[in-house]
N, C-alpha and C positions, 0 to 999 in steps of 0.2 A: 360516341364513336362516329367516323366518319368516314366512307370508301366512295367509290366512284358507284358500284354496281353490288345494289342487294341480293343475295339469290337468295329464293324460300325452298327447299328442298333438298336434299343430297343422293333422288335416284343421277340415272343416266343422266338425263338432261342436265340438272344443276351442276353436276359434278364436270359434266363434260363441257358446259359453256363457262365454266370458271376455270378451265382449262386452258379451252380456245383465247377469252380474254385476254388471260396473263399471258399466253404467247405475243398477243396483240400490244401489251405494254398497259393493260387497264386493270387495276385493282377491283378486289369482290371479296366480301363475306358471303359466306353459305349457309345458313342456320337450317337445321335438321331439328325435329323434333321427334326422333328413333332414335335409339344409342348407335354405336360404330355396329357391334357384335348382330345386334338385329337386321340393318343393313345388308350387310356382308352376306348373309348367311337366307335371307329369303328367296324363293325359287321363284324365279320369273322364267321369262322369253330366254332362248339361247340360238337364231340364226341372224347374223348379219348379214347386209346389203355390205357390196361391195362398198359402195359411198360414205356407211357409217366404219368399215373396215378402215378407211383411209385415212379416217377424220381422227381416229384413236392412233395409227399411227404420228398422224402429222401434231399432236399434242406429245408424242412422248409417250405415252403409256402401252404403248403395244407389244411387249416385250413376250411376256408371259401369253399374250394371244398368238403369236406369230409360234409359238413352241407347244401349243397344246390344244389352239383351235385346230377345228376338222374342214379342210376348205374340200367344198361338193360343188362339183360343177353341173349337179343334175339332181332331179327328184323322179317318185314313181307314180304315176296314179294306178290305182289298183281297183279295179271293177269287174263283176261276173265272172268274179278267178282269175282274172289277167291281169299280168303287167304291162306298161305302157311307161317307158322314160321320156322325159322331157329333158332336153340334152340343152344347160344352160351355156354352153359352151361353146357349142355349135352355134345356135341361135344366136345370141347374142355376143359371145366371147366372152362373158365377164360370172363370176361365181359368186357363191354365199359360203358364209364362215361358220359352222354349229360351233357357239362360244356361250357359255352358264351367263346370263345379265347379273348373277349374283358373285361370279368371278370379274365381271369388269366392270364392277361397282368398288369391288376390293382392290382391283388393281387402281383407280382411278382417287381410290379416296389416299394409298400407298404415293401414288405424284402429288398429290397435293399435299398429304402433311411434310414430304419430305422437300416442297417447296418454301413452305413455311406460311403460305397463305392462311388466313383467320378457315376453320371448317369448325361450327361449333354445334355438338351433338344434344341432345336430349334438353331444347329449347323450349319452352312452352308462353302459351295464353299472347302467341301472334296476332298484332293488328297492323295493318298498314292504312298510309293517313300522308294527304297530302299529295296525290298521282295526279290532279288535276293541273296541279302548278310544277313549275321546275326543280323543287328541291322537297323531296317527297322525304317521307322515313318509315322506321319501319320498327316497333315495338314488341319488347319481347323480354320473357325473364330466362335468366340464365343464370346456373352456379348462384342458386341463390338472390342475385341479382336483377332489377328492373335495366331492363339498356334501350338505349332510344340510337335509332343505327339512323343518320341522316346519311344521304345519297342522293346520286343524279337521277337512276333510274330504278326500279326494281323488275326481277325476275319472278316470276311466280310459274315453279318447276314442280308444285307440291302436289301433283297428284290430283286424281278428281274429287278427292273427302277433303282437298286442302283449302287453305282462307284466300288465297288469291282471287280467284272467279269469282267470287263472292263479293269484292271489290267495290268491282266495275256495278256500276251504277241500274238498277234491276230492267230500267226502262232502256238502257243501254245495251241490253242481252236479249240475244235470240238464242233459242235451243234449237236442236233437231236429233233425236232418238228413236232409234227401234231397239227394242228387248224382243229376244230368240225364246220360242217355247221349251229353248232346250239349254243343256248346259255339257260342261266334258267334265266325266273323272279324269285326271290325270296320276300318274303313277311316278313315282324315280324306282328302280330298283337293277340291285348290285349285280346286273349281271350285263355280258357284252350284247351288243347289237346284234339283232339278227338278218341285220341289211345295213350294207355300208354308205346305203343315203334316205332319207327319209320316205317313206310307204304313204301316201294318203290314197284309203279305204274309203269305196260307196258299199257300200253292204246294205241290202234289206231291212237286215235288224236294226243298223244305223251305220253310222262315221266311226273309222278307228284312223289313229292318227300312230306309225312307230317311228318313235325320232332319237334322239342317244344326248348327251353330255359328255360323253367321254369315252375312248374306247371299250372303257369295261362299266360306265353306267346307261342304263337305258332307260327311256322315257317315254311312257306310252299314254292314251290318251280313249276314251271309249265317250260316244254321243249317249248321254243319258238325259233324263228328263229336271226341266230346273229347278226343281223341290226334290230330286232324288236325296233318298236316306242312305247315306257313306257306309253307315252299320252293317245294311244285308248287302253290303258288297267284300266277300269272304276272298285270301287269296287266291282262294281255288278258284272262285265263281268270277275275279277279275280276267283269270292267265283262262280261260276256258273261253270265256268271251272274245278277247284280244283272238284266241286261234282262229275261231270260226270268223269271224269278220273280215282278221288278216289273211285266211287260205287264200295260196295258189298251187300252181302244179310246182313242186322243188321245192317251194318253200316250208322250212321247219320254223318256230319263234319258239326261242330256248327262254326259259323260266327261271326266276332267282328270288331271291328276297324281297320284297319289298318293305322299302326303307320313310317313304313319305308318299300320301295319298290327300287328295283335295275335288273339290267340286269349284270348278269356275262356269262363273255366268257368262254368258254371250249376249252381247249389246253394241249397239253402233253409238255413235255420240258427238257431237260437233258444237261446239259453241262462238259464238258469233258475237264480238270482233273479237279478235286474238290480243289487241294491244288497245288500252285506255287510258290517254295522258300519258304519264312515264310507267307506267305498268306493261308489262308483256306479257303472256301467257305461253308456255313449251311443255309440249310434252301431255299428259292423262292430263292437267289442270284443261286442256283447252279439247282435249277429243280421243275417242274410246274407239278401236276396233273390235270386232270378236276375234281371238288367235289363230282361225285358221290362214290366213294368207301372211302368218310371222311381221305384221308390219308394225305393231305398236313399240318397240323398241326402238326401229329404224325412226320413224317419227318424230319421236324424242329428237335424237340426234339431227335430223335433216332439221326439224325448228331451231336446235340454238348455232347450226352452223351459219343460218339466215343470221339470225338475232344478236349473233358475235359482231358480225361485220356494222350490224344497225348499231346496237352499243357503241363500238367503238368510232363508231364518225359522231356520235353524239358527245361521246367525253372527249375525244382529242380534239376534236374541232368545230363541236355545236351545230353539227350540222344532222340536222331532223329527219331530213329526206328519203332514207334508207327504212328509220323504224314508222315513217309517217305507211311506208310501202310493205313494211313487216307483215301485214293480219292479210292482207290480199294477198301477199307473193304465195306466204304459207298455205292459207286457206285452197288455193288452187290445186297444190301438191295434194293436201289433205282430201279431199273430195276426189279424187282420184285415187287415192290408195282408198277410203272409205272405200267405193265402189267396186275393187276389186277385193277388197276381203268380204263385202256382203256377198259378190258372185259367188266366189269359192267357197264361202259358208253354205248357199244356196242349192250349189251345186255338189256339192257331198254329203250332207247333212239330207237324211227322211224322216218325213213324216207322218207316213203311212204306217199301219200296223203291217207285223211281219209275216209277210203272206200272200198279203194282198196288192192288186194292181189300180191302178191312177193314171187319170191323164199325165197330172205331173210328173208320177216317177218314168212317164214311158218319156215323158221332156228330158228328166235330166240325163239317161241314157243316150239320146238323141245328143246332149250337148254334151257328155263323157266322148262318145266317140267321134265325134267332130271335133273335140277338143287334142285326140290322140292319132286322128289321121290325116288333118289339116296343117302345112308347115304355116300355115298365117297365124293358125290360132295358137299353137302352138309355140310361136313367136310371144303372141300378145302376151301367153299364162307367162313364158321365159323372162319379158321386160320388164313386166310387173315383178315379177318374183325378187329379181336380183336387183330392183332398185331401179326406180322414173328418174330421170335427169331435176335438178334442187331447183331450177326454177325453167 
């Protein structure tokens, strides 16, 4: 086989740089090693940046977003029983979208088969060979099948478990991580929101986060510890927690089934360089936020809207210059959204026993209410929220 542009992956990123391409006129295979059904259907992130709102428009697939996302032009922070909104609107003029990543994975992968481009599922035993020179490939069994995929350049959009980063050359790599002593339950369940924009809780006992999917699914989230046992967490003993963390004065949080429960880790994560030879890196293969500041999704998309335009001045006209400037343009964005999802992890997140007082936690009150009674800072949490300018 032979295309312009390999992608390894088929989340956000892959899906949506093989989007951007083909707008652009440059051919791409996607190789996936999940089936379509797996895909489609795993719970990730659900708030867009206005920027990745755009960018799904401007490919075509925004169709089913524009009819069922929930566009908030603000959030709450919630501490010592009080609300405090952050009014994105005001601040900045520009809003975030609550959109399922596992709806515009479905939408995204729906344009592309009906484009006709190569997407091919449940690929195994990936090697890539050849990134140091110009005509790289990319090895992989399929349907049965050995196939050797030659190309210009490859993508590697596969996540942090995937073989891309791996690549790059060991003495060629720098790391940089922090791991959180803590992790979040998160919840889906069938019932509507008890606030029509997202709640983030400082509570003593810990962080609770109430966020939605949909008008009538809600999605909640409790600071637990990162070895916590999923087991001694009963319905009762989840919606009972959620109350006390989420009180305030008028506030009820109405109760329903739930439908799927998980334990996610929190970790920071950046790897250094983003691009090696003709290899790139977008998206989880290249760096990890913790989910409290919603940015790992956005991510995704702001690396391959860089990496589209780098692509494509490499296949239409050889010209290097853009992807030679890829891992530095990106890395800059990156280390800045890092920064503000470790604040906000920082600063909601305790880890004090429940009871008791600390220097720290009398800090992060200190910066709860500077953060709620200051238009500067407030400003700062609004620009970051809704998305830093792509370079």
């Amino acid at each position: 086989m032979r295309t312009q542009v390999a992608i390894i992956g088929a989340g956000p990123a892959g899906l949506m740089l093989g989007a951007l391409l083909a707008q652009r006129g440059v051919a791409s295979v996607i190789v996936e090693a999940r089936s379509r059904d797996y895909i489609e259907h795993r719970i990730r992130a659900g708030v867009l940046e206005q920027g990745s709102v755009d960018a799904v428009h401007e490919v075509g697939a925004g169709a089913r977003m524009r009819e069922h996302g929930l566009v908030h032009d603000g959030t709450i922070l919630r501490f010592a029983g009080a609300s405090h909104r952050i009014d994105f609107r005001a601040l900045t003029g520009k809003s975030v979208t609550v959109y399922s990543q596992h709806e515009l994975v479905r939408d995204l992968v729906a344009h592309r088969v009906a484009s006709g481009a190569p997407l091919l599922f449940e690929v195994s035993d990936v090697t890539i060979h050849g990134i140091d020179g110009a005509t790289p490939t990319l090895r992989f069994r399929h349907a049965g099948a050995d196939v050797t995929l030659a190309c210009d350049a490859i993508a590697g959009c596969d996540g942090f478990h995937g073989v891309a980063r791996a690549a790059i050359p060991a003495a060629r790599r720098a790391v940089f991580e922090r791991d959180y002593p803590y992790g979040w339950l998160g919840i889906l369940a069938d019932v509507a929101p008890s606030s029509r924009e997202l709640i983030y809780a400082h509570h003593d006992r810990g962080f609770a986060l109430l966020s939605m999917r949909s008008p009538r699914v809600s999605r909640l989230y409790l600071q637990c510890a990162a070895d916590e046992d999923l087991a001694a967490w009963s319905d009762a003993r989840i919606w009972d927690e959620l109350a006390i963390r989420l009180a305030a004065d008028g506030f009820a949080l109405a109760t329903g089934p739930i439908t799927q429960r998980s334990i996610t880790p929190m970790r920071s994560f950046v790897a250094e360089p983003m691009r090696f030879g003709r290899l790139a890196l977008a998206g989880d293969a290249a760096h990890i936020v913790p989910p409290t500041g919603a940015k790992g999704l956005n991510l995704a998309i702001a690396d391959v809207r860089l990496l589209a335009e780098a692509l494509t001045a490499l296949c239409q006209a050889g010209d290097e210059r853009l992807l030679d400037a890829y891992s530095a343009t990106c890395l800059r964005r990156v280390w800045k959204v890092e920064r503000f999802s470790a604040w906000m992890t920082d600063l909601l997140h305790t880890s004090d026993a429940p009871g008791t007082a600390s220097f720290r936690q009398r800090l992060q009150r200190a910066e709860l209410d500077y953060v709620t009674s200051s238009p500067a800072a407030m400003t700062t949490l609004a620009e970051n929220y809704v998305g830093l300018p792509l370079v």
